[in-house]
N, C-alpha and C positions, 0 to 999 in steps of 0.2 A: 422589522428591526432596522435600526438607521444602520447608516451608509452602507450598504448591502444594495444596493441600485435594485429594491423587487426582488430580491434572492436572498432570504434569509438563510440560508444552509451557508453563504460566504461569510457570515458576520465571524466565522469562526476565523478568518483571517488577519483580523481586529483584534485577536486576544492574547494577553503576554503570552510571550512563550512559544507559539507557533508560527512558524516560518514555511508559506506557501512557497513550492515547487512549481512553476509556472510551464507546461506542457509544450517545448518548442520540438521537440523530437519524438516521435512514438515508442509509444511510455507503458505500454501494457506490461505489469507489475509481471508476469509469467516471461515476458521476452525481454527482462530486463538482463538477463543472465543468459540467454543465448542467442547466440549469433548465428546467423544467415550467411552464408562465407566464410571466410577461414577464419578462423579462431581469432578473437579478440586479445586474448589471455595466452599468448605462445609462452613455452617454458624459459623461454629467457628475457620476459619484461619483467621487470624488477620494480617496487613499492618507489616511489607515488606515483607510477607511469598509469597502474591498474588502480581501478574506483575500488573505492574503500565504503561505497554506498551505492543503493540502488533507484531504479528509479520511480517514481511518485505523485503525490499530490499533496503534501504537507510533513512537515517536520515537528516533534512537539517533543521540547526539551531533549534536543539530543538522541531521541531512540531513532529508526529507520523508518526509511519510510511506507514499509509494510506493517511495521510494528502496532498500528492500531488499527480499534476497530471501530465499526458506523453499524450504527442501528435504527432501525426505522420501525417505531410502534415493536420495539420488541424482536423486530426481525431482522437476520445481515442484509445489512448496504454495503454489499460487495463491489460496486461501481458507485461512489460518492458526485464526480463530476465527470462532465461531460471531455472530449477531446481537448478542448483548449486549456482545459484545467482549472477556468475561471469559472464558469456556468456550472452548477451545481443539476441534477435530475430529477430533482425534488421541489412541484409548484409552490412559489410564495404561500399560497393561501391555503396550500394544503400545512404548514406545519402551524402549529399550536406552541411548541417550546423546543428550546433547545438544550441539552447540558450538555458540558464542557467537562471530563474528569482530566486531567494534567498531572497531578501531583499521586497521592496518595488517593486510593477508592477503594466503593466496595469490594466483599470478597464475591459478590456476585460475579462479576464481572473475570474472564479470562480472557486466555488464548489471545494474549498481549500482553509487549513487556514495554511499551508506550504508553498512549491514551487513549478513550475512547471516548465517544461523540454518541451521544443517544438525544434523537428526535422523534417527537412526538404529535401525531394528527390529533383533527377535531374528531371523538366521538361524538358530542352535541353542539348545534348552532343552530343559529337560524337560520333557514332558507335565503340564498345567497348565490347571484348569477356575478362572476365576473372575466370578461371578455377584454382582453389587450391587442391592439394591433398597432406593427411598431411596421418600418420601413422593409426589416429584415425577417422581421418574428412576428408568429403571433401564436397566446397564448389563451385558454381559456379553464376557467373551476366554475363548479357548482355545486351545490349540497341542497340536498332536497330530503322533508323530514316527510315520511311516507305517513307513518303515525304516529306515534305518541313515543312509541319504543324503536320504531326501526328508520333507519334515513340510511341512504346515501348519497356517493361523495365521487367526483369525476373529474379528472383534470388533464391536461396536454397541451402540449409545447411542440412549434414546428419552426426551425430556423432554416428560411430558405434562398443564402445569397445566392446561390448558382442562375436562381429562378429570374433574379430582376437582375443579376450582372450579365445573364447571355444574352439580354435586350440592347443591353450596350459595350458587345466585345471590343470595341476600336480606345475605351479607359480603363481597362485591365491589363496589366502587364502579362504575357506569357511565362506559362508555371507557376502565377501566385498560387499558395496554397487554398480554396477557400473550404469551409468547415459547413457540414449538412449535418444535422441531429435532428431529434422529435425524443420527446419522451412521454409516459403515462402515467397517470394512477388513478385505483381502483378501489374502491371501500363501499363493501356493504355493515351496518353494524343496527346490531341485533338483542336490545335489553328485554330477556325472554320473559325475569321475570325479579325479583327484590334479588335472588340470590344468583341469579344466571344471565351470565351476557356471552356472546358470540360477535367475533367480527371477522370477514373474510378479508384478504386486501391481495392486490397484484401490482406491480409495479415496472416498470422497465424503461429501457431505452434503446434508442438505435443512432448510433456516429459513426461518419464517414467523411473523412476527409481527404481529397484527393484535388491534380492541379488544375486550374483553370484553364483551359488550353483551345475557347475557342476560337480565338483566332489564330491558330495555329499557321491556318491558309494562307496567311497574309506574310510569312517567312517558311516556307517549305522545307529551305535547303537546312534549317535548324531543326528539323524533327526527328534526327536523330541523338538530340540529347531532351526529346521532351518527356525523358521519365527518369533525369538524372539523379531527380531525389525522388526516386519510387519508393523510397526508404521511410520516406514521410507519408506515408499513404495510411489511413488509417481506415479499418471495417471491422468494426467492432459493434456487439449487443450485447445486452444481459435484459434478465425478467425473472424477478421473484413472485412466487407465489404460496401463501399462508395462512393459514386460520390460530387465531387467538380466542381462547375459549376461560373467561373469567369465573371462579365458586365463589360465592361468599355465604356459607352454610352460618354464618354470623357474623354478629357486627363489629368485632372484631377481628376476625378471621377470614383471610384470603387466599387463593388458591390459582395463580394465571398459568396457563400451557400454553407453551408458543409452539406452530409447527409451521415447517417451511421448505421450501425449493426453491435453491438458486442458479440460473443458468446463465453461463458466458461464454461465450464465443469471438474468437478472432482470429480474423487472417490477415498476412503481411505478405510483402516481397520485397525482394531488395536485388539492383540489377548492378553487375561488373562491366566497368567499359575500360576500354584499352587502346590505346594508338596500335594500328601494325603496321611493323615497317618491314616485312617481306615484302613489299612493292616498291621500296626506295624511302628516303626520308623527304621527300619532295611532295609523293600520294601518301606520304603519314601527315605531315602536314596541309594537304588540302584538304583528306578527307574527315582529320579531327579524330575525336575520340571515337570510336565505335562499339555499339552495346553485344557483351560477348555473351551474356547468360540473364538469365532472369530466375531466380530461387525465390518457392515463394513456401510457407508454411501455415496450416491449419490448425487452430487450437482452441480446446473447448474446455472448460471445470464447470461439474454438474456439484453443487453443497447441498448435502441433505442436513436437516437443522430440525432439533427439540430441545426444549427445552421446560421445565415445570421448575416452580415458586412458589413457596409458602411462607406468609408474613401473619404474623400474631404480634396486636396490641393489649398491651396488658398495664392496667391500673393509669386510663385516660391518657392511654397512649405514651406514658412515661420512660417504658420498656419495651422494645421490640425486637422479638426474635423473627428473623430470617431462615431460611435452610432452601437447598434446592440442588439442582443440577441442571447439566447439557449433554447433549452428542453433536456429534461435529461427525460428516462422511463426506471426505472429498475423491472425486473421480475424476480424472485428468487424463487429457490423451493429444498429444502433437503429431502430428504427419505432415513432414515436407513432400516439395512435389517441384517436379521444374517444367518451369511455365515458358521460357524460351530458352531455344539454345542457336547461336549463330553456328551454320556451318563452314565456316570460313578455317584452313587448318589453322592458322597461328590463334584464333579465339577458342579454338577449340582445343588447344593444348594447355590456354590457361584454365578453360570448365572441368578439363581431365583432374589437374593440380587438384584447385578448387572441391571436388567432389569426393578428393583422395582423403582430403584435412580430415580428421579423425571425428572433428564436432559435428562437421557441416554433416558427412555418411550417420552419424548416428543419429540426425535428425531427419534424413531424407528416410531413413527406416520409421521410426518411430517408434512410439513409447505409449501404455497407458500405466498410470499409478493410481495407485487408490489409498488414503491415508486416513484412520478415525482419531479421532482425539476425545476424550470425553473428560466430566468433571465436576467435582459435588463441593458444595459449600454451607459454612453455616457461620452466623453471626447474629451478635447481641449489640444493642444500640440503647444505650443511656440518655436520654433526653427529662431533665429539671431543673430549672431555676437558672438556663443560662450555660447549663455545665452541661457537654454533650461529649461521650467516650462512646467509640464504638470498636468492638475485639472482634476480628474474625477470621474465619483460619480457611481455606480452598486445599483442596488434591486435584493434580490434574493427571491426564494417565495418556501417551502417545505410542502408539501401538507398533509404529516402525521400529522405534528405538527401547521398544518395551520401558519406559521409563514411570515409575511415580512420583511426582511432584510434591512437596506443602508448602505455598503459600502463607503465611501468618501475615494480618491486615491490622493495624492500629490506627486510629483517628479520634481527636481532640478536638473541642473547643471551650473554651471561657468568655463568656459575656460578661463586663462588667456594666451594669445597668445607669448606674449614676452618671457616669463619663462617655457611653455611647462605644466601647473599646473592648475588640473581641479578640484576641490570642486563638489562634489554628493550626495544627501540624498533623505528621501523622509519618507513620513509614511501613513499608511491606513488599514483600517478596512478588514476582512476578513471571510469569513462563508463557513461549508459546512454541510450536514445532516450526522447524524451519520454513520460512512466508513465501520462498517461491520455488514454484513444484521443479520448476529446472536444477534449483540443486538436490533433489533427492530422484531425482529418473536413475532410473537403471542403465540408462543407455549415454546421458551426458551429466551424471550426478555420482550423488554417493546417498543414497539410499540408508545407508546406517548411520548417518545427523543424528545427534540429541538436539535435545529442546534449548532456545534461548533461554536467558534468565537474564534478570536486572532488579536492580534495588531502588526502591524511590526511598528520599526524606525528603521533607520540607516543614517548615517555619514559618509562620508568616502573624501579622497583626493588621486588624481593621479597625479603622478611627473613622466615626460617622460626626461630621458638625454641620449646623447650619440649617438642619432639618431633612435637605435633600440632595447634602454632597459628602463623598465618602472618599476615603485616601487607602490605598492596600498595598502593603509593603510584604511579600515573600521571597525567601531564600530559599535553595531547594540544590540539591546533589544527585543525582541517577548514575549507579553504576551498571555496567552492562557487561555479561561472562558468556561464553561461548557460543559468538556470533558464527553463522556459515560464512564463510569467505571464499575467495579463490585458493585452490594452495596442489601445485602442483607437482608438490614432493609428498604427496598423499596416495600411498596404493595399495591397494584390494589383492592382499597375496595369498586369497584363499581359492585362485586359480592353478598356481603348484600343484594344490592337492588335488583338484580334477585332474590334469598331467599325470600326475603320481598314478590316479583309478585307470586312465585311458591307455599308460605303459603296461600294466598291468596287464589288462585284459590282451591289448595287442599284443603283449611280451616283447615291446621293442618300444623305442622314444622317437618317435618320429613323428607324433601328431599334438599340438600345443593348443592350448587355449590362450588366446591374448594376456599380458598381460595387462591388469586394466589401472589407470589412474582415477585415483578417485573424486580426483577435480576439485572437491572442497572440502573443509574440513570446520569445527568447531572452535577453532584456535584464537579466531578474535576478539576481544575485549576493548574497551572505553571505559569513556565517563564523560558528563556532564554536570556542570556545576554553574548558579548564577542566580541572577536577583529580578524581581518584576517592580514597577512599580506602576499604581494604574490608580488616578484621579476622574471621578465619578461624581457627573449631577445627573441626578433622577431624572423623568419624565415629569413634567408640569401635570395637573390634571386640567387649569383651564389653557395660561399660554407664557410662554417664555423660552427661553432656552435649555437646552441638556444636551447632552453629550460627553465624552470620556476622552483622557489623554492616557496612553500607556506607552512604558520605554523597560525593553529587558534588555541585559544585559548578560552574559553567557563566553561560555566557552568548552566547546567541544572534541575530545581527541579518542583517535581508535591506538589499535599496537594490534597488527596482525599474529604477532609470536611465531614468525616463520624464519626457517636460515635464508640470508639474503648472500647469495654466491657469489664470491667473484668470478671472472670468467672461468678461470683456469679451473675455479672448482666446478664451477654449469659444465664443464668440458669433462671432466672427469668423473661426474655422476652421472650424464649421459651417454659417455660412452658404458659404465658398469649395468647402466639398464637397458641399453639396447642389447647388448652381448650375452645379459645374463640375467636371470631372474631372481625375484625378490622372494626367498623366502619366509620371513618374516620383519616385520616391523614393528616397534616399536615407539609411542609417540609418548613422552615423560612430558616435567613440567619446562625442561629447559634445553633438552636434544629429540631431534629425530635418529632412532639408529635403525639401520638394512642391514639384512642376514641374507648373503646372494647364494646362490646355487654352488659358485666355485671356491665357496668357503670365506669369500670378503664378508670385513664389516666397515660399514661405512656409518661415521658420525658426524652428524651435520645440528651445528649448534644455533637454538634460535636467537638470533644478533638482532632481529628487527626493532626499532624505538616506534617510539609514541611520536605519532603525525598527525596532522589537523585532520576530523571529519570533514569530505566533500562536501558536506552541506553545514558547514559551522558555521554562527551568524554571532559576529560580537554584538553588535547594536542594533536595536529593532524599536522601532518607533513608528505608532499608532495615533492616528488622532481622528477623532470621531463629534460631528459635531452638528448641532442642527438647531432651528426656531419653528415651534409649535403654536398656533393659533388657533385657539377654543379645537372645538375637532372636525373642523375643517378643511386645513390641509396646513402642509411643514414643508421645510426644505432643507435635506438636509448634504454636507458635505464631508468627505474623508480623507485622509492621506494617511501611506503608510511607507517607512523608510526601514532598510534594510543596509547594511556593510558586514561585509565578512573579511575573515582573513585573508592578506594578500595572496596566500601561499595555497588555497581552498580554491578546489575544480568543483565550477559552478551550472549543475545543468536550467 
């Protein structure tokens, strides 16, 4: 794919609408939401101090950046890119196609209220060795067809700066960041026979990025801040593994079972430093900063995945019905751990503090969750003469929240033959359960989340002239209803009633269960609204030029629906909950009310307004561009321009 530098899985950076997250901070979607150290989110930072988004690898039309989902041959791509967030996991030469859903899609498709990305390998090729070796990397594929029905397919990637920068430490600055990955894939595929095919596949990766620090020797007396961004450290893996098993008991008739296992793993730390000046401010200043603590935590999500499809053609393929379902089984487990502690008293008075914060102690415990999602579908697809309507309708079912879902999927199109001019739209419901497992722990979440939801439309017309240049103009709106957020006027008061059993039994009130905040809540809402436009010349087949211009344009806003306090009143709902417990709560469409223990009610009205999305992008400008000669070789080049609102915190 052009300007993709060898990486096709980036072209998707290229395409209206999506705005890459570029990976300067450690970005693991699960530790985007908790923090290592005292709380990020204290009860009295107030909207836009706190992110209104998370963190990522791409934006697509306003949803989050969890919001969608990657699929590879049918299976999740739970890890898309690499650490840097530019390098994708997936060899050039392994993928075959790529689609792009954005707008309105199938009802196949769940468990996002975004977009999704589905890529697709080579079952069949011709035998094929290709070997790259670059300064930093090298990568290599193969495909090899065993017989007639069975081949496989091998590929890997190793980027090794650290390897040839510690040949020459004296041109590295100390604590550059530098970045070490490898990744693999694995395909055997299996056409057993006219009706039966088998393909197994594995895939995975390993990143690690941590600071360059061999010449450390060469300034000593600085080694004591040489892990001051240990925060950027990154150790992270994942590896899927799945068998695809295709029927076709007719020639019409299809039958695909996806099954699969996906595993991730990562660990972080992040260390506190402190001047002390129990020694005087004279030994505070010679001796600098000094590191008081080191916290670091472990985190793993095992996805179990099925999935079965069934598609019937009917009267040469004019008609087609669809039906199918998934299961979704996610296992999640955190444990902090502390990796150093100074024993110095005044450092150690701050790791006391530090250890006491309510987030940091409930992650040095730990937590496992386990969440299912499941979800069935079926649609009908009209294809004649040009005029293509497809109706389909999904349920999806989240087991935390015991919720049922329906989905209804509509999509259009109109070809008009004589003028080369196609009319497309479409609009439909969308759900997933909340994307990062930090907000629903039991120990730093609120576990009773309902599911996201959001609405796609869009509009659009394609005009082809010239034979091999085409113009596409779409509008398009996405709303989005009951986001997780932070919200710290959210509390779990069905610990009273444990109190209540344990007075009880004791026959005296003297032993309490905490009460607990529920950290987040379903409260936030958006929308997105905006226009694409994207000019297209084909590929030549002998030589000439192609390439694409594309520019959207957009604007994105949340409204968390929370009371925003003034002091006096953060002051005085703090003191009612420290002294006194919440009997019940109440959360309507425009108040929070508390029913305390000593007969208070407290009404706290939600005042919050609509503020820019973190990641809102007004103008987004693509240009993709290249010269082909016969098929011998091209060159091709890219740019891509980005501005957003002044007023948008940009990670």
């Amino acid at each position: 794919m052009p300007g993709t530098f060898g990486d096709s899985l980036k072209a998707i950076f290229n395409i209206p609408g999506i705005a890459p997250i570029f990976q300067n901070y450690n970005s693991s979607g699960f530790q985007s939401a908790m923090a290592i150290g005292l709380s990020r989110t204290a009860p009295n930072n107030k909207s836009p101090d706190v992110p209104n988004s998370q963190r990522g690898f791409l934006v697509m039309r306003g949803a989050g950046t969890r919001a969608n989902q990657f699929y590879y041959d049918g299976l999740p791509l739970i890890y898309p890119f690499h650490a840097d967030g530019i390098t994708s996991v997936l060899n050039n030469n392994a993928i075959r196609s790529l689609e792009v859903y954005s707008g309105t899609y199938s009802a196949r498709y769940g468990f996002a209220t975004g977009g999704v990305i589905a890529v697709e390998g080579f079952k069949k090729k011709n035998d094929s060795v290709v070997l790259n070796l670059n300064t930093f990397l090298v990568d290599g594929y193969v495909f090899k067809n065993i017989t007639k029905n069975l081949n496989i397919s091998a590929s890997g990637r190793k980027y090794y700066p650290n390897y040839i920068l510690g040949r020459i430490p004296d041109l590295v600055p100390n604590q550059t960041f530098v970045s070490d990955y490898s990744d693999y894939q694995f395909r055997i595929n299996w056409e057993i026979d006219n009706h039966n095919s088998l393909t197994i596949s594995s895939f995975g990766t390993k990143d690690y990025r941590h600071p360059f620090s061999t010449n450390k020797q060469y300034e000593p007396k600085k080694n004591t801040m040489e892990t001051l961004n240990d925060s950027l450290i990154v150790d992270r893996n994942f590896r899927t593994d799945g068998i695809q098993y295709v029927w076709k008991p007719f020639e019409y008739v299809s039958n695909t079972m996806n099954i699969s296992r996906s595993y991730f793993q990562e660990r972080i730390q992040n260390s506190t430093y402190f001047t002390d000046t129990s020694k005087g401010a004279l030994s505070a200043a010679f001796n600098g900063l000094q590191k008081a603590n080191t916290l670091g935590n472990d985190f793993s999500e095992d996805l179990r995945y099925f999935e079965d499809v069934m598609e019937i053609n009917l009267f040469k393929k004019i008609l087609k019905l669809k039906a199918g379902g998934q299961y979704r089984e996610t296992v999640s487990n955190f444990k902090g751990k502390v990796i150093y502690i100074n024993e110095n008293p005044e450092m150690l008075k701050l790791t006391q503090f530090i250890l006491s914060d309510p987030n940091t102690s409930a992650i040095m415990e730990g937590d496992r969750m386990v969440r299912r999602q499941l979800g069935y579908f079926s649609e009908i697809k009209l294809d004649y003469k040009g005029n293509v309507l497809s109706l389909g309708a999904r349920r999806d079912y989240y087991d935390l929240s015991r919720e049922w879902k329906t989905s209804p999927r509509l999509m259009f199109a109109k070809e008009i033959d004589s003028t080369k001019t196609t009319f497309f739209g479409g609009t439909g419901k969308f759900f997933q359960a909340p994307p990062d497992v930090s907000y629903i722990s039991k120990k730093i979440g609120n576990p009773n989340l309902k599911m996201e939801e959001s609405q796609h439309s869009n509009f659009g017309i394609e005009q082809k002239f010239l034979s091999s240049y085409s113009v596409k103009l779409e509008g398009y709106k996405n709303t989005f209803d009951n986001l997780a957020v932070r919200d710290d006027l959210i509390y779990n008061s069905s610990a009273a009633n444990i109190n209540n059993v344990v007075s009880y039994v004791n026959n005296q009130n003297i032993e309490f269960v905490p009460q607990k905040n529920g950290n987040y809540s379903n409260s936030m809402s958006g929308w997105s609204k905006g226009f694409e436009l994207m000019i297209k010349k084909e590929i030549p087949e002998d030589s000439g030029f192609f390439g694409w211009i594309s520019y959207t344009n957009s604007l994105t806003k949340r409204n968390r629906n929370q009371p925003l306090l003034k002091d006096s009143e953060l002051q005085s709902h703090n003191e009612l909950v420290a002294n006194h417990r919440i009997l019940y709560q109440d959360v309507s469409k425009d108040y929070y009310t508390n029913v305390y223990d000593n007969g208070s009610i407290e009404v706290l009205k939600k005042n919050s307004k609509e503020e820019y999305y973190d990641l809102d992008r007004t103008h987004m400008f693509s240009f993709v561009g290249g010269w082909k000669y016969k098929d011998q070789w091209q060159k091709v080049c890219s740019k891509n321009y980005e501005r957003c609102n002044l007023w948008a915190t940009v990670f």
